[in-house]
Every structure is written in C-alpha cells, then in structure tokens.
Short mmCIF file of the C-alpha atoms (twelve columns), coordinates in Angstrom:
data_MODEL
# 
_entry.id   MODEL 
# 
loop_
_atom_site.group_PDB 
_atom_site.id 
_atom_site.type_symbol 
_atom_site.label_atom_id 
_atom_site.label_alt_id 
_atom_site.label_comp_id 
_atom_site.label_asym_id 
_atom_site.label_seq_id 
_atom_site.Cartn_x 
_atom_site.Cartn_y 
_atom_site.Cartn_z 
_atom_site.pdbx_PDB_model_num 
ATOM 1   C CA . UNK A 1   38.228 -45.283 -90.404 1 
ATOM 2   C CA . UNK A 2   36.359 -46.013 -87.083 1 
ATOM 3   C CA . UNK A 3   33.491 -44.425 -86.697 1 
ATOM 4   C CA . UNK A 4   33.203 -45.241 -82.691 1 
ATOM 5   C CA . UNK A 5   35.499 -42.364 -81.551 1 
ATOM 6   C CA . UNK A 6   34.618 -38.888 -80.938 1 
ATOM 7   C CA . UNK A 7   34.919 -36.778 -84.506 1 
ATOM 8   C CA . UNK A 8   37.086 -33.999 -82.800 1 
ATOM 9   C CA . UNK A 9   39.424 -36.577 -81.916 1 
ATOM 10  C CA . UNK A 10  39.822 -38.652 -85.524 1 
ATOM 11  C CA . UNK A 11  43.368 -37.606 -86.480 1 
ATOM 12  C CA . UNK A 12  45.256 -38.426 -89.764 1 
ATOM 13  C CA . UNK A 13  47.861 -39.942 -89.469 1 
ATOM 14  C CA . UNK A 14  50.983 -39.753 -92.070 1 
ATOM 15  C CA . UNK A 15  50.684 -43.722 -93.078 1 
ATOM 16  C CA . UNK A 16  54.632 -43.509 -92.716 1 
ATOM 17  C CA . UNK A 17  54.224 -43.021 -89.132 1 
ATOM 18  C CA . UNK A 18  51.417 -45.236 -88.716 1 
ATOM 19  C CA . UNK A 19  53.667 -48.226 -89.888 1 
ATOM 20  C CA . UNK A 20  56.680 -46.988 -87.668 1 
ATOM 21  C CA . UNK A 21  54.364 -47.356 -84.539 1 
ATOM 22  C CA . UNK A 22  53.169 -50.747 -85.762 1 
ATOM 23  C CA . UNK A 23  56.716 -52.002 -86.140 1 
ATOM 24  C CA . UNK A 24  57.756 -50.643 -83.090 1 
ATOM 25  C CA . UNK A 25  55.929 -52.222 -80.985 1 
ATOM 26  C CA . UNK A 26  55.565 -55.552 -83.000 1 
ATOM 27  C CA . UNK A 27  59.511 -55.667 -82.557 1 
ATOM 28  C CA . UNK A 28  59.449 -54.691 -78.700 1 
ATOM 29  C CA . UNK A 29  56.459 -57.026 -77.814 1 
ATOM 30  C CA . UNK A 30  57.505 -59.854 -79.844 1 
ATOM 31  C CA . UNK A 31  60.849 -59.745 -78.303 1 
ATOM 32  C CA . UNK A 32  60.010 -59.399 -74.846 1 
ATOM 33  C CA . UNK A 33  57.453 -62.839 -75.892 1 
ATOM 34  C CA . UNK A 34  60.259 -64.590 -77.062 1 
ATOM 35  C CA . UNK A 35  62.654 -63.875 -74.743 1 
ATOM 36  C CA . UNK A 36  60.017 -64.980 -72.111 1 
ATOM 37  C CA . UNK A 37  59.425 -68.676 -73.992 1 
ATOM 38  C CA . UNK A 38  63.288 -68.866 -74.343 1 
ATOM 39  C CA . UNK A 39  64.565 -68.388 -70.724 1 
ATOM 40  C CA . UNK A 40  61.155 -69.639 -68.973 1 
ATOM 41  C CA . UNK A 41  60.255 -72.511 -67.777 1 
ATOM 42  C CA . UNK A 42  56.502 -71.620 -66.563 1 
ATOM 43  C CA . UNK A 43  54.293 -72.533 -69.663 1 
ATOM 44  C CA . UNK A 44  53.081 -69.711 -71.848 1 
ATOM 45  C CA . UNK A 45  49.761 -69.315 -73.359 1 
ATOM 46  C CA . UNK A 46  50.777 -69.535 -76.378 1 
ATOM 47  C CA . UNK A 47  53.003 -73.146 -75.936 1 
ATOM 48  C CA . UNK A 48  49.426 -74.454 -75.765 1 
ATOM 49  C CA . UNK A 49  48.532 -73.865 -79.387 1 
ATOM 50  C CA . UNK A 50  52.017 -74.105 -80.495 1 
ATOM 51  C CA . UNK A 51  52.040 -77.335 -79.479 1 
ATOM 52  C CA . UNK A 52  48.349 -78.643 -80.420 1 
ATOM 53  C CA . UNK A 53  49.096 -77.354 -83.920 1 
ATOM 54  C CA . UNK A 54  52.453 -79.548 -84.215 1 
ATOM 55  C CA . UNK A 55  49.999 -82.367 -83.212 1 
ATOM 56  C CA . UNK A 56  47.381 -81.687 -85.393 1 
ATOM 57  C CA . UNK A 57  49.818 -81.228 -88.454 1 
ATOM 58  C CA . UNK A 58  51.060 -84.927 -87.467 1 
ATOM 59  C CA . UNK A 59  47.361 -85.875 -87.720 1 
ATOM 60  C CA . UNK A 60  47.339 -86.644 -83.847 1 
ATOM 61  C CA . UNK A 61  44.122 -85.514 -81.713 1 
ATOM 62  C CA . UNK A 62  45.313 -82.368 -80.249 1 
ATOM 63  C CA . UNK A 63  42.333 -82.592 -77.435 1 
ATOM 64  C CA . UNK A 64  43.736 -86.309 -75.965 1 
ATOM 65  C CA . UNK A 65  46.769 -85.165 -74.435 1 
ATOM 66  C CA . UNK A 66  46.488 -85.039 -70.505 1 
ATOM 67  C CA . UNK A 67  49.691 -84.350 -68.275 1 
ATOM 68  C CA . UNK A 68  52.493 -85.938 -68.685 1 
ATOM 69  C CA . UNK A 69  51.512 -87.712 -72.174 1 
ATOM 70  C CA . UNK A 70  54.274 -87.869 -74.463 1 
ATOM 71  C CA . UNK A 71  55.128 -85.175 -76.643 1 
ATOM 72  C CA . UNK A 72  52.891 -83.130 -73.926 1 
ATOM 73  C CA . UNK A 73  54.917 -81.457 -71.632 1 
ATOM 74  C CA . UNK A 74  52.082 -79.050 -70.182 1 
ATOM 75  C CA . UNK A 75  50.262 -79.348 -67.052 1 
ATOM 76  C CA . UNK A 76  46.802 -78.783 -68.519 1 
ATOM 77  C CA . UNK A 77  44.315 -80.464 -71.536 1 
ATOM 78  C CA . UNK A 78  44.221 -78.170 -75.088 1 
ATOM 79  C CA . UNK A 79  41.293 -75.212 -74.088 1 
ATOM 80  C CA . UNK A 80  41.383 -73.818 -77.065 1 
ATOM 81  C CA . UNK A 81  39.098 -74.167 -80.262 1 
ATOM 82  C CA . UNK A 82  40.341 -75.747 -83.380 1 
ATOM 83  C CA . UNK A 83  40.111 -72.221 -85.369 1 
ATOM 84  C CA . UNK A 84  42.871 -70.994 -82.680 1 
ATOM 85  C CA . UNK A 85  45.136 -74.153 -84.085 1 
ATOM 86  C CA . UNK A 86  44.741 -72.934 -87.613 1 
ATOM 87  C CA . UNK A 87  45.360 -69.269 -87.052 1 
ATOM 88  C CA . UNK A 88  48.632 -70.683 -85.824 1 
ATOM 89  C CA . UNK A 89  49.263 -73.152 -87.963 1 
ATOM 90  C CA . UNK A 90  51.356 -70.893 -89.948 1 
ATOM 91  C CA . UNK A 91  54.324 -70.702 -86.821 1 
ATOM 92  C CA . UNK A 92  54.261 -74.204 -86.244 1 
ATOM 93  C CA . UNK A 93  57.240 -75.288 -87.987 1 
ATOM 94  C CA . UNK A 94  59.410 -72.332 -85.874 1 
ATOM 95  C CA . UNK A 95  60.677 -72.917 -82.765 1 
ATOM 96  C CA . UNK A 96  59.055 -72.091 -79.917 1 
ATOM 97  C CA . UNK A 97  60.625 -69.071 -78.588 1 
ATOM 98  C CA . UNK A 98  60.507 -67.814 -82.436 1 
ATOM 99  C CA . UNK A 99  57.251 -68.677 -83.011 1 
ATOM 100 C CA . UNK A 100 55.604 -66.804 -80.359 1 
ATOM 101 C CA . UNK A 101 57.935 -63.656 -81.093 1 
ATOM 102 C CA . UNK A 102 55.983 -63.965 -84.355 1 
ATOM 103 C CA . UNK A 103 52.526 -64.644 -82.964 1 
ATOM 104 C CA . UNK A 104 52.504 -61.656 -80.625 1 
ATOM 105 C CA . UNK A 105 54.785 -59.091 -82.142 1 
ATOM 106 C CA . UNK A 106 52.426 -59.727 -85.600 1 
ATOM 107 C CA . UNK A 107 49.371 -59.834 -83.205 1 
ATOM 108 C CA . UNK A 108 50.344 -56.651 -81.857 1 
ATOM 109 C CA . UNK A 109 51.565 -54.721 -85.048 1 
ATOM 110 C CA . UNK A 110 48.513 -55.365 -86.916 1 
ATOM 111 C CA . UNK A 111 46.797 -53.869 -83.912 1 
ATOM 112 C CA . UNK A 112 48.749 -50.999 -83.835 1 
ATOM 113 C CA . UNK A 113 48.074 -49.986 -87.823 1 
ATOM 114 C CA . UNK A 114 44.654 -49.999 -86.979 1 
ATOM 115 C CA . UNK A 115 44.428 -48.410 -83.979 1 
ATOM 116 C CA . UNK A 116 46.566 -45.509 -84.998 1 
ATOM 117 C CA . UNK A 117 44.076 -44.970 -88.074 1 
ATOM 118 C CA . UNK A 118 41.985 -42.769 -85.727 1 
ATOM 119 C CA . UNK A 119 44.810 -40.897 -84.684 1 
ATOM 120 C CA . UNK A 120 48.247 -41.660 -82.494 1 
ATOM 121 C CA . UNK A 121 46.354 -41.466 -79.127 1 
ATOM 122 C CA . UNK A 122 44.441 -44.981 -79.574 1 
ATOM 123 C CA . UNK A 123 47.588 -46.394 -79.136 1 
ATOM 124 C CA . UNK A 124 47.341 -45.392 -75.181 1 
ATOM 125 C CA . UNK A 125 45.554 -48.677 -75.861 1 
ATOM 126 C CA . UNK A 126 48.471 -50.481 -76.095 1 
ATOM 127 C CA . UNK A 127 49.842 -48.570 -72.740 1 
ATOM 128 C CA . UNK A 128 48.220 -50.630 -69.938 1 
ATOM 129 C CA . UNK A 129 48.659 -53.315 -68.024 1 
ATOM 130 C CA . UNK A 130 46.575 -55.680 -70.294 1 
ATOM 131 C CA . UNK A 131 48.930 -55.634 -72.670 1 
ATOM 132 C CA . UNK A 132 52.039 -56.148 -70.765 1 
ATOM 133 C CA . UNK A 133 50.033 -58.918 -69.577 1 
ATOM 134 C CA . UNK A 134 49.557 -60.081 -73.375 1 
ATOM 135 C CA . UNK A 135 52.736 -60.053 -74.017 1 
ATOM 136 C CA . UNK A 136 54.013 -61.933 -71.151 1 
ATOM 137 C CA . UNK A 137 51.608 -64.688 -71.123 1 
ATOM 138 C CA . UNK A 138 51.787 -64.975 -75.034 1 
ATOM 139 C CA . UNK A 139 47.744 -64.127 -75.109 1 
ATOM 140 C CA . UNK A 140 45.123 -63.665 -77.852 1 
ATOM 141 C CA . UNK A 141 43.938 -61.051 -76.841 1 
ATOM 142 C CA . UNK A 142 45.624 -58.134 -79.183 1 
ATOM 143 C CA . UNK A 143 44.077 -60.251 -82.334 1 
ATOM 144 C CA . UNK A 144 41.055 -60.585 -80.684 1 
ATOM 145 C CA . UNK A 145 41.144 -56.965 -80.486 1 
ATOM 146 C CA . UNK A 146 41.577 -56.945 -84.171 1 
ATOM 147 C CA . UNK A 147 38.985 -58.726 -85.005 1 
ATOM 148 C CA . UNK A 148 36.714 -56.324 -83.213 1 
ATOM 149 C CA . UNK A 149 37.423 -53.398 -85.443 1 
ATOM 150 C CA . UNK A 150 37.809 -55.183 -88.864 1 
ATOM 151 C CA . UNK A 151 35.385 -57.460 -89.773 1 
ATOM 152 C CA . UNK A 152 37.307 -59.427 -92.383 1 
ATOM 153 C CA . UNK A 153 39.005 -60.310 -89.441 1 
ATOM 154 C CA . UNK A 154 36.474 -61.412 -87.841 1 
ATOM 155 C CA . UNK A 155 37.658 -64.615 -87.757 1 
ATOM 156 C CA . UNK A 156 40.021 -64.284 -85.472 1 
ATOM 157 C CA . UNK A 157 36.808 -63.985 -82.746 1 
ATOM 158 C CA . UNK A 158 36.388 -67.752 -83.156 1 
ATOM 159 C CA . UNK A 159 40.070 -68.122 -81.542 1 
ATOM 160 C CA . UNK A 160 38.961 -67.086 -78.221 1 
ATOM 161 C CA . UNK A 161 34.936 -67.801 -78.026 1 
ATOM 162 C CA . UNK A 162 33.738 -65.815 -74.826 1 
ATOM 163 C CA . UNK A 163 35.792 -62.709 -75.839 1 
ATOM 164 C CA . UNK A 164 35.308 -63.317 -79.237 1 
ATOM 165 C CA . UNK A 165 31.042 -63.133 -78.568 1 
ATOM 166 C CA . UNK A 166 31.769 -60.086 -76.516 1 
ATOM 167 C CA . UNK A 167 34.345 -58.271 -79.326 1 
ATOM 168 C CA . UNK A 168 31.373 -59.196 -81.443 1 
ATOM 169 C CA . UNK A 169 28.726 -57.124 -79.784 1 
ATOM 170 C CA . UNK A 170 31.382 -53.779 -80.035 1 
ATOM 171 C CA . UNK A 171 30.236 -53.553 -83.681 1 
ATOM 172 C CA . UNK A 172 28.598 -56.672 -85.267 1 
ATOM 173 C CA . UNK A 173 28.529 -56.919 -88.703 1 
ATOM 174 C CA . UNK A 174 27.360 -59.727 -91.687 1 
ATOM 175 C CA . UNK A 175 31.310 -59.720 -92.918 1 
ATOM 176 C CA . UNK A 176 32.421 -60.662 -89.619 1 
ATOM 177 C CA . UNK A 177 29.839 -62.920 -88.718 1 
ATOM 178 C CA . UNK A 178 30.586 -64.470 -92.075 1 
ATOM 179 C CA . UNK A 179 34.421 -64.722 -91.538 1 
ATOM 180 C CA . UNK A 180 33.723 -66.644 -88.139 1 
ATOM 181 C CA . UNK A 181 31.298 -69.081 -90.041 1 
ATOM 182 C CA . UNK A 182 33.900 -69.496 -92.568 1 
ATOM 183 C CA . UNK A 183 37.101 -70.500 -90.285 1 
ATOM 184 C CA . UNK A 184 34.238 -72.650 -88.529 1 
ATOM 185 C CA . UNK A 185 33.542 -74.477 -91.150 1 
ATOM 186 C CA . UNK A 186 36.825 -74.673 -92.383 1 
ATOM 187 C CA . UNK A 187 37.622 -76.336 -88.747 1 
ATOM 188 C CA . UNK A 188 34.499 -78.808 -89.187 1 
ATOM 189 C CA . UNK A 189 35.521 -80.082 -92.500 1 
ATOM 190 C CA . UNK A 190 39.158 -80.705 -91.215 1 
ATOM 191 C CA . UNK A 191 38.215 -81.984 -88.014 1 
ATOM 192 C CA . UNK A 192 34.170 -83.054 -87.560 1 
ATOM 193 C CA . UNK A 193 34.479 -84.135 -83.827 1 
ATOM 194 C CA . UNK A 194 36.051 -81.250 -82.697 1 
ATOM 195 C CA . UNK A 195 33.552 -79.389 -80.709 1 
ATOM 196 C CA . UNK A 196 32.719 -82.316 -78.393 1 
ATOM 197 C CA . UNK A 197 36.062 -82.793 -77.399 1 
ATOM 198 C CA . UNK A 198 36.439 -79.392 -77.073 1 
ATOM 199 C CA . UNK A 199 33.479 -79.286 -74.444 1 
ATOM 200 C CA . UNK A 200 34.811 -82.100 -72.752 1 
ATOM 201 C CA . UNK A 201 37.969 -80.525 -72.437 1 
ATOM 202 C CA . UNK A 202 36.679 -77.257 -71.385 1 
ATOM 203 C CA . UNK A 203 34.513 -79.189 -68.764 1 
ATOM 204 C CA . UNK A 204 37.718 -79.748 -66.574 1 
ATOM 205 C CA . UNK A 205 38.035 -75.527 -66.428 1 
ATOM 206 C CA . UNK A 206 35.349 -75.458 -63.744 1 
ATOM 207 C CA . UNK A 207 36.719 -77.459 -61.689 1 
ATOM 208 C CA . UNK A 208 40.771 -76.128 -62.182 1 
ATOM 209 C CA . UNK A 209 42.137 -76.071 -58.514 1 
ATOM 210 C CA . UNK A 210 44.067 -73.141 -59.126 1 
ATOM 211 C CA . UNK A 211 42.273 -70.441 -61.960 1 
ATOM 212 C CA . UNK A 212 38.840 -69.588 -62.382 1 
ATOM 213 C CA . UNK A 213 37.514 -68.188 -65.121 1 
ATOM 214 C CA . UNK A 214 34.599 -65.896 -63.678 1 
ATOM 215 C CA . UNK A 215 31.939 -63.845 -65.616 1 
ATOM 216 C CA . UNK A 216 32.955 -60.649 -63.847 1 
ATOM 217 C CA . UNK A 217 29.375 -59.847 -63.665 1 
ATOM 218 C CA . UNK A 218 28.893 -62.088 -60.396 1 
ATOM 219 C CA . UNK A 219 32.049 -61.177 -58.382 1 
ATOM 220 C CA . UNK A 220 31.530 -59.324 -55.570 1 
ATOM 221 C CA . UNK A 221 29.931 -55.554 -56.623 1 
ATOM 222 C CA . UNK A 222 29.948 -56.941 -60.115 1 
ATOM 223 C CA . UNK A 223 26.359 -56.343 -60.841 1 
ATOM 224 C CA . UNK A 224 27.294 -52.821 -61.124 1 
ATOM 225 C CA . UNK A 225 28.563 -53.363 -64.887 1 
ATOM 226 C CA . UNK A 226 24.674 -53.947 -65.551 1 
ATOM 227 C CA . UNK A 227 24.455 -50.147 -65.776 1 
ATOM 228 C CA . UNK A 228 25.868 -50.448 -68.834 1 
ATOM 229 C CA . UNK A 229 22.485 -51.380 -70.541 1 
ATOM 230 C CA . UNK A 230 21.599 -47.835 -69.944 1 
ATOM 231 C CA . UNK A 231 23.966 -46.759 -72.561 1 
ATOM 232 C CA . UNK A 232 23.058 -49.391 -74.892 1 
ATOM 233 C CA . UNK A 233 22.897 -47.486 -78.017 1 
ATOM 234 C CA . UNK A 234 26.571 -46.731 -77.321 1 
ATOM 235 C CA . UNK A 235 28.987 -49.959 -79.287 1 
ATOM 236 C CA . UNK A 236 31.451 -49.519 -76.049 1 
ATOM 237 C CA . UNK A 237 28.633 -50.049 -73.852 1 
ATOM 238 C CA . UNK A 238 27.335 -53.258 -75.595 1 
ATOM 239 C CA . UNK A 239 31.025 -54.037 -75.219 1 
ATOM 240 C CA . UNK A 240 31.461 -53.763 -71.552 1 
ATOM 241 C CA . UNK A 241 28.285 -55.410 -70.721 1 
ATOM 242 C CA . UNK A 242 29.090 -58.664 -72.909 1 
ATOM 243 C CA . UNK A 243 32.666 -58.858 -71.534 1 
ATOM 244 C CA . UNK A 244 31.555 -58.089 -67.816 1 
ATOM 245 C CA . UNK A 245 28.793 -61.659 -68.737 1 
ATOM 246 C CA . UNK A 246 31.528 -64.191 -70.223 1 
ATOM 247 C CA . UNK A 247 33.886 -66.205 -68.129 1 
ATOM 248 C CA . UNK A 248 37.500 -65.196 -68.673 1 
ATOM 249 C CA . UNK A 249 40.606 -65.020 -66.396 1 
ATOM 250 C CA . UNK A 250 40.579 -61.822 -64.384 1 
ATOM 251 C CA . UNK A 251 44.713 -61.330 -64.940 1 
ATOM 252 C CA . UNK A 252 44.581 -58.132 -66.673 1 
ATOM 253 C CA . UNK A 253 45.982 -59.947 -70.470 1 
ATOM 254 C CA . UNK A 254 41.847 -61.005 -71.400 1 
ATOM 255 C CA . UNK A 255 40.721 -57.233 -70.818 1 
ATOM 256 C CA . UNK A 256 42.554 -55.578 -73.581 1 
ATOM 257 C CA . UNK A 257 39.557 -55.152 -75.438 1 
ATOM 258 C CA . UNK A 258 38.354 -52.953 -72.611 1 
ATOM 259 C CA . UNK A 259 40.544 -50.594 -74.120 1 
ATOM 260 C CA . UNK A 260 38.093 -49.966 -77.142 1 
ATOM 261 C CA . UNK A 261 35.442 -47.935 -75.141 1 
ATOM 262 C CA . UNK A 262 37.857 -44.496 -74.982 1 
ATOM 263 C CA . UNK A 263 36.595 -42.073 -77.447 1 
ATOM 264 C CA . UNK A 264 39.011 -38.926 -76.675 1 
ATOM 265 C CA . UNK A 265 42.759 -38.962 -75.893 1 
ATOM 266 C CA . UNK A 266 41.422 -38.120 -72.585 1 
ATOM 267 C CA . UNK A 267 39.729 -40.974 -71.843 1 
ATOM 268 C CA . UNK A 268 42.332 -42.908 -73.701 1 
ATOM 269 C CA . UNK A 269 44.874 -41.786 -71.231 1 
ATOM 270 C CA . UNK A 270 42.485 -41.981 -67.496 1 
ATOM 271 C CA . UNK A 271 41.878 -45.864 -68.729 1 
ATOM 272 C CA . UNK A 272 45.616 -46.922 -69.310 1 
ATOM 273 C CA . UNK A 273 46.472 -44.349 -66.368 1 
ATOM 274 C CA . UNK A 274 43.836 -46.448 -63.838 1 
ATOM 275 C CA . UNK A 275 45.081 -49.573 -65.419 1 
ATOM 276 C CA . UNK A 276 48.371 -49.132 -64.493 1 
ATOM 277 C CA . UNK A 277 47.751 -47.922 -61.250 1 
ATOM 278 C CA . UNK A 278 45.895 -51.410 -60.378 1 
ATOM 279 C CA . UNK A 279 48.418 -53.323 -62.099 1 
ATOM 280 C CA . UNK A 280 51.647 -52.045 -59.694 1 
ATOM 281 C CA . UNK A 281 49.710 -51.912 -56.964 1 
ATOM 282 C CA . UNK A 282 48.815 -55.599 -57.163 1 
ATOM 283 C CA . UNK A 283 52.425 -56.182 -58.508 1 
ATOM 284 C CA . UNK A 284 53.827 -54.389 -55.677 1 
ATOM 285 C CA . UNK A 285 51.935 -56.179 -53.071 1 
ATOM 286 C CA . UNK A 286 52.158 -59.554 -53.959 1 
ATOM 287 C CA . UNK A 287 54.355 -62.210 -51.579 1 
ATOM 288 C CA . UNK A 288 56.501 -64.544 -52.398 1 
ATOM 289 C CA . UNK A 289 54.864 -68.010 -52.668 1 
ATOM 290 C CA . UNK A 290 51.635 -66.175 -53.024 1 
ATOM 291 C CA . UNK A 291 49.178 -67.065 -56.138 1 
ATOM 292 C CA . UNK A 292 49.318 -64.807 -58.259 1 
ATOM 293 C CA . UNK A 293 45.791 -65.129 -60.204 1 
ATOM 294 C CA . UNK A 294 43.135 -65.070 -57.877 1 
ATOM 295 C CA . UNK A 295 45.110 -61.781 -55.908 1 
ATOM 296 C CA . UNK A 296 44.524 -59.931 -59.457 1 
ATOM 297 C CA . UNK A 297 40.379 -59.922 -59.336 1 
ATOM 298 C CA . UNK A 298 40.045 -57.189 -57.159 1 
ATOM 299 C CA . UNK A 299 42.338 -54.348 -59.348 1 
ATOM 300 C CA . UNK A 300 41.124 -55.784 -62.407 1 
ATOM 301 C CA . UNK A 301 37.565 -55.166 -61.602 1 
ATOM 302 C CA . UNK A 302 38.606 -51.600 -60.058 1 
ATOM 303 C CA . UNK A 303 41.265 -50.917 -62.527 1 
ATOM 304 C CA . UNK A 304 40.087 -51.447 -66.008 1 
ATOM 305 C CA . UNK A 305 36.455 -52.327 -65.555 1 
ATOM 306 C CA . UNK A 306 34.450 -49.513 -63.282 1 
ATOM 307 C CA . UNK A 307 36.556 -46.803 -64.880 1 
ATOM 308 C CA . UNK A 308 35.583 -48.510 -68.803 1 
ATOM 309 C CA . UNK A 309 31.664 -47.883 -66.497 1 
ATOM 310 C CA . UNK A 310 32.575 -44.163 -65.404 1 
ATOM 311 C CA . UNK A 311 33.660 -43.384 -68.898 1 
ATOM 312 C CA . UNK A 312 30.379 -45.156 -71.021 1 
ATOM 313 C CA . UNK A 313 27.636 -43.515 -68.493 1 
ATOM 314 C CA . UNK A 314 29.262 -39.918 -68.900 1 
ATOM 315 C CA . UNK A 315 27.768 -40.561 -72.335 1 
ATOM 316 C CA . UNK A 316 24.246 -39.862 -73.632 1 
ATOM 317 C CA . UNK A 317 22.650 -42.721 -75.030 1 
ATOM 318 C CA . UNK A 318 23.108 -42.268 -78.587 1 
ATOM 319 C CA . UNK A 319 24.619 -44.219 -81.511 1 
ATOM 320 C CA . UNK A 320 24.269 -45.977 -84.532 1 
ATOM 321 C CA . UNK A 321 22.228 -49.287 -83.863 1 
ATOM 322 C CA . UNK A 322 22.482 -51.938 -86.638 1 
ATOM 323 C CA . UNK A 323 20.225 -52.351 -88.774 1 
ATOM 324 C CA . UNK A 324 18.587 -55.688 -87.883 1 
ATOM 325 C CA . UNK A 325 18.400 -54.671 -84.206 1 
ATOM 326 C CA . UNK A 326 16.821 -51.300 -85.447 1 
ATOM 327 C CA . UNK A 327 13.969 -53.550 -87.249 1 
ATOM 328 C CA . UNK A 328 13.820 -55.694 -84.762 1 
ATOM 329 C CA . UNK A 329 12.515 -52.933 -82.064 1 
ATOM 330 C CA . UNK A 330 10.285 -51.482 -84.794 1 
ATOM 331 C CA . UNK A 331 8.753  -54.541 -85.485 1 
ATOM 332 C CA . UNK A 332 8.157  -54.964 -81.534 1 
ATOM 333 C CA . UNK A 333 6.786  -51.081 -81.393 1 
ATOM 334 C CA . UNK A 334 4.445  -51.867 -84.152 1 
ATOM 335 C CA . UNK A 335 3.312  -55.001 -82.362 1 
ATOM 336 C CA . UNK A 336 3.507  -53.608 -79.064 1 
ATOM 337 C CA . UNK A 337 1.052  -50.299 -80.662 1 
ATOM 338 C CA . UNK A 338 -0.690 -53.195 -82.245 1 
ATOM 339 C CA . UNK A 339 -2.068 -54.697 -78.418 1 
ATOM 340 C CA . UNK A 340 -5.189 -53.520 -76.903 1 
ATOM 341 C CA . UNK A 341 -5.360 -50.465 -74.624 1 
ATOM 342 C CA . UNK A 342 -5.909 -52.799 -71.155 1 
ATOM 343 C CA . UNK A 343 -2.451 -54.817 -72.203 1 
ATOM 344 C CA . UNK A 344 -0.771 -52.000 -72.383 1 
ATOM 345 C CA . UNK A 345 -1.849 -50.145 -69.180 1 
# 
C-alpha cells in the first residue's frame, strides 16, 4: 500500500473490483493501440521497439538502421535503450498490431491494479489526456509509471532513461535501484557496445527538424517549476522538479507520471480535469497541415505541469526522507556545527 497519499483518502478496495478495473481498461486501451497500428500508417512508438527487438533476436545491430534500410521501414534511428528491447522481447514474435495491443493494454492493466490499491479514485490517473496520448502513440509511459510505485519493477525505469531518473526520485529505493542495475547488466552482457551506439544515436535527437525534446524547466516561464524545491521533503515534489529538468517530448503521453503527485480524490480529479481542458483546447484549435508537436508545449506546461505546482506548494513541507539522504544532511549539520564561528557568520 502507498504510503504517498493522504491517509483519509487510502480506500480498500474489494481485490475483485480492483482486477475488473485493471482488465477494463487493459482491454479498452489495448484495443484502441491496436486498432491504431492496424489501420495507421503514421509510425507508432511502439513499431520502434517492435521492430529493433525482431532485429536483435536475428542477431542484427538494432542501432544501424537509418531510413530507408531494409527491413527498416521508419523514418528515424532506434532511440531507445537496449533494456526497452528486452522488456519487449516477449511480443516480438506477434504481429504488430497484436503486439502493441499487448504492450499497452498489459502496460496499462498492471497500472491500474496498483493504482486502485489506494482506493478507486487514483485511477482519475488514468483519466487525462496523457494517457489517451499513451495509448495512441503506443508510449512507455504507463510502465514507467509502474516502475515508480513498485520497486521490483524498477526495471522498467531503464526503458525510458530521463523519465525513468525522474520516476526514480518519486520514491527511490535499494530494490529498485537494484532491478535497474540488474536489466543493465543483463543488456551489457548481451550486447557490450550498446551504450555508445546508443549515444550516437541519441546525438541525432538534438538536431531532429521536426520534435524537440525540451527539459521543461527552460521553456518560456519554466523556471517556475523550481518552486518545487521548497516542498522537497514531499516524494511528488522531488517528482515534479526531476521531470520539469529532463528532456522529453512535451505531447501530453511522457507526463503521465505527473499524475502521481494527487494525494486526495480532489486533487486527483482538478489534475485530470485541467489536463483535459488543455488537451481539447489544443485539439480543438489545431489546423489542418499544422504540426502538431511543437503547438502542444504551451497546454502541456499550463495543463498538467503548473497545476501538478499549485497542488505540491498547498502542502507543508513534510515527509518521509530516505534514509541515506537523511544521513547525508546530518552528516553535513554535524560538519557544518563542526566550522568555526567566523565561517559560519
């Protein structure tokens, strides 16, 4: 059971009803993926992996194929890590349409089971734009969500690196740090080179003529999210402050996790409510022709992230600090007590 939401608000929740939920919405969001890879002929998310992990099976370098290569019908290089390739290994041999059905309706059930452990109402998670996003695009995101609040799942972090480092700062633990070094290593021993053509890969990213991937901490007003740091002690404040610092595609699917820092039902429902408020809006007033990416900053940035800010800074600053950050101010008190009087004046 979480121990990040609001006692008053911890519900329990007939397991029956927890598993109808998660199959539910595994079936609806897993059918609206695959029925977006079957009739679609805009690339998916997901076809990325899919595809890399057919490669890699047939012991070809998934991180050589450039446009128009054989047997790579995509328009970009692989992005992803080699962990993300062996999460998915397991929907390889599907079909594509199939196989991402299976990737995000699982991704999504397995959210839902634990999110409904703290009561029904963390499922207003689920309710925004970020998801419909998900489940369009085929993202990582609900998995990486998972991995945020179990730490044996932890693993799944490594899938999706910047989100994955910002996940990890929600509630940062030894199992899940463990689990990432584990699917790592795993990922070394089947691959060594990996990381460097990984990095060269993701070197072609910054210089993508049509998506950026900003830190949303330097758009425009961004340097507001700093205020999280005065809620520090809160785990949904450490949260919004590490995903406001690492690059990621401001299109609604990456900020799921932003979901996480609702305590109450209320807050629960005001963050899904503002979410979906930005996300017709934008829908609404886009043009036909028009990009559709770089239009979607703006109401992300209003939509999900100042009202995550509103809701952490109505907080005191209180919460359970883990232990080796604990010792790690103490022993910087105790040094700090330690200095002469004139270095401290």
């Amino acid at each position: 059971m979480s121990n990040a939401v609001a006692p008053e608000t911890v519900e329990v929740v007939p397991r029956r009803l927890r598993a109808l939920a998660a199959v539910v919405l595994a079936v609806v969001s897993g059918g609206v993926c695959a029925l977006k890879a079957y009739r679609d002929a805009v690339p998916m998310d997901f076809e990325y992996f899919w595809r890399a992990s057919q490669a890699f099976a047939r012991g070809v370098n998934p991180y050589a194929f450039r446009a128009g290569d054989p047997g790579w019908t995509l328009p970009d290089p692989l992005f992803y890590p080699l962990p993300a390739l062996i999460v998915a290994w397991p929907v390889q041999h599907f079909t594509f349409a199939i196989a991402a059905g299976i990737f995000l309706g699982g991704g999504s059930g397995w959210l839902a089971w634990r999110l409904s452990g703290d009561g029904m109402w963390r499922l207003w998670l689920m309710g925004g734009p970020a998801m419909i996003m998900a489940t369009i695009l085929g993202q990582w995101s609900p998995l990486i969500t998972v991995g945020a609040l179990i730490p044996a799942a932890g693993f799944l972090l490594a899938c999706k690196p910047t989100l994955g480092l910002a996940c990890f700062a929600y509630r940062p633990t030894w199992l899940g740090a463990f689990s990432v070094a584990a699917i790592s290593l795993l990922s070394l021993i089947l691959f060594p080179a990996w990381p460097f053509e990984w990095l060269a890969n993701l070197r072609m990213v910054t210089n993508h003529p049509l998506v950026e991937h900003p830190s949303p901490i330097i758009k425009p007003l961004g340097w507001i999210l700093a205020l999280a740091l005065l809620r520090w002690r809160q785990p949904e404040a450490r949260l919004l402050f590490a995903m406001a610092c690492v690059p990621q595609l401001l299109y609604f699917a990456d900020q799921l996790p932003l979901g996480l820092v609702a305590r109450t039902r209320g807050e629960a429902v005001a963050l899904a409510g503002c979410g979906l408020a930005a996300g017709l809006t934008w829908f609404l007033l886009l043009r036909d022709g028009q990009p559709h990416v770089a239009p979607a900053e703006p109401y992300v940035l209003l939509g999900l992230y100042l009202p995550a800010l509103i809701v952490v800074l109505r907080r005191p600053n209180d919460g359970a600090v883990p232990a080796w950050l604990n010792a790690a101010l103490a022993r910087i008190n105790v040094g700090i007590k330690a200095l002469p009087d004139a270095f401290r004046m």
